[in-house]
N, C-alpha and C positions, 0 to 999 in steps of 0.2 A: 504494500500500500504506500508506503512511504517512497518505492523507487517510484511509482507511479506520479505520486504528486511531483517529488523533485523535478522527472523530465517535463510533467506537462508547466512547473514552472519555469525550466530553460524556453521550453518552446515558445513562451511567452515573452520571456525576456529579448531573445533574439529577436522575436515579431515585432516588440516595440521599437528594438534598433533598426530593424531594418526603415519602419516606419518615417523615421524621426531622419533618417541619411538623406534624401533626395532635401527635405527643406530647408536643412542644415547647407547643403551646397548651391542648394539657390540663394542663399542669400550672402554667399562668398561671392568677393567679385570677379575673381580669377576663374569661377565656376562660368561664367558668360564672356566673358572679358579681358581682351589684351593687354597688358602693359605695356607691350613694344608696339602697338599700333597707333600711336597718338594721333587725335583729329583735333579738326579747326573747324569751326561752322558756321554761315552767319544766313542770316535772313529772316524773313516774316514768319509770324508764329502762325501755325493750321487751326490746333487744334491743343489742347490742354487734358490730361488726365490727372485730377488731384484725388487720386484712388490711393490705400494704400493695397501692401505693401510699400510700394513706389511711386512715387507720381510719372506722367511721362507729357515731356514737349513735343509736339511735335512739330516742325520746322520745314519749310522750300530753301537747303539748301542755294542761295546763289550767291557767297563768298568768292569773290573773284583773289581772295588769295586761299582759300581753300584748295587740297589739292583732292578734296575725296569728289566721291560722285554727286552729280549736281540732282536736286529736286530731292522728295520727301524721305526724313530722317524723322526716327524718333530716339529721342535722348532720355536716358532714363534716371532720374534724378531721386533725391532722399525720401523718407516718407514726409507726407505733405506735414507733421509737426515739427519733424528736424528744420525743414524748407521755412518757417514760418518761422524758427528760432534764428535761423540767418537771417531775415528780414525778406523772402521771399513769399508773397500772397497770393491769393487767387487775382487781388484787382494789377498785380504786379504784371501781371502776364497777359496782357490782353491779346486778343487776334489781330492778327495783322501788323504787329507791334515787330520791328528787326531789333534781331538779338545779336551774339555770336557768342559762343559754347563750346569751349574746348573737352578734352576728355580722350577716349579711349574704345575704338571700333570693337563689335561683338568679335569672337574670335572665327565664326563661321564665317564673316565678312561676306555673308549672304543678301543683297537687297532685294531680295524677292518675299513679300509683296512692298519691303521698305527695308532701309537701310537703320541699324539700330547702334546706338551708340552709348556709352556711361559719361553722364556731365561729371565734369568737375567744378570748373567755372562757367558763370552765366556774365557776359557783360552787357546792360543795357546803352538802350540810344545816348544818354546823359551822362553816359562814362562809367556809372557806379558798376564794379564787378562783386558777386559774391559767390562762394562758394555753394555749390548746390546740393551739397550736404549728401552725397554717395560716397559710400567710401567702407570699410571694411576689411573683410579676409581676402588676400591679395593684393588690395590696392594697391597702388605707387604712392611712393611718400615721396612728394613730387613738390611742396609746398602749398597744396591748394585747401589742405585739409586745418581748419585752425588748431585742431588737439594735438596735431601730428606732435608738436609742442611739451604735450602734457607728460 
């Protein structure tokens, strides 16, 4: 009786680990995300996701010093209360408003149905740059991160 329960509590244990690995790696950045691919991105905003997990920009790339592919990008930035701790809002981000958004290409470097990127920095029209609050297991400690610090 007792080998009985001990296995069926491995069996248990293992099931929650296995469980608990795919979320744990999503939310590494190096789980999605390049550190040797750096990008540069500027243009009108589409569309806006302040979901969590993540919020996501999405963007018409046409950065004429941009070298990536031109036209829709989405950048996937902090969760929307890191992003509001930066000073990043919903009213921050309007449509249509040109940004430019550095950071780091997904590693598949797939643009099909769009090309997906990790913000680091957001710079608006008015000059103000601030960190878009992604960042993590993986990340580059690249200076964009203000805790990088801590």
């Amino acid at each position: 009786m007792k080998i009985k329960l001990l296995a069926a509590a491995a069996v248990a244990a293992v099931g929650v680990m296995a469980l608990e690995t795919p979320a744990t790696a999503h939310h590494a950045f190096s789980a999605e995300f390049d550190a040797n691919l750096p990008v540069r991105l500027g243009g009108p905003i589409t569309r806006v996701e302040w979901i969590n997990p993540h919020t996501w920009i999405h963007l018409d790339n046409q950065d004429p010093e941009s070298t990536e592919e031109p036209g829709p990008w989405m950048v996937e930035g902090g969760t929307p209360n890191t992003l509001l701790r930066r000073g990043i809002n919903r009213n921050s981000l309007q449509l249509g408003q040109d940004i430019v958004v550095t950071g780091y290409q997904s590693k598949d470097r797939l643009c099909e149905p769009t090309c997906r990127a990790n913000g680091r920095d957001i710079t608006f029209p008015d000059g103000r740059k601030l960190f878009m609050g992604s960042s993590g297991t993986g990340a580059p400690r690249d200076g964009s991160d203000p805790t990088e610090n801590n």
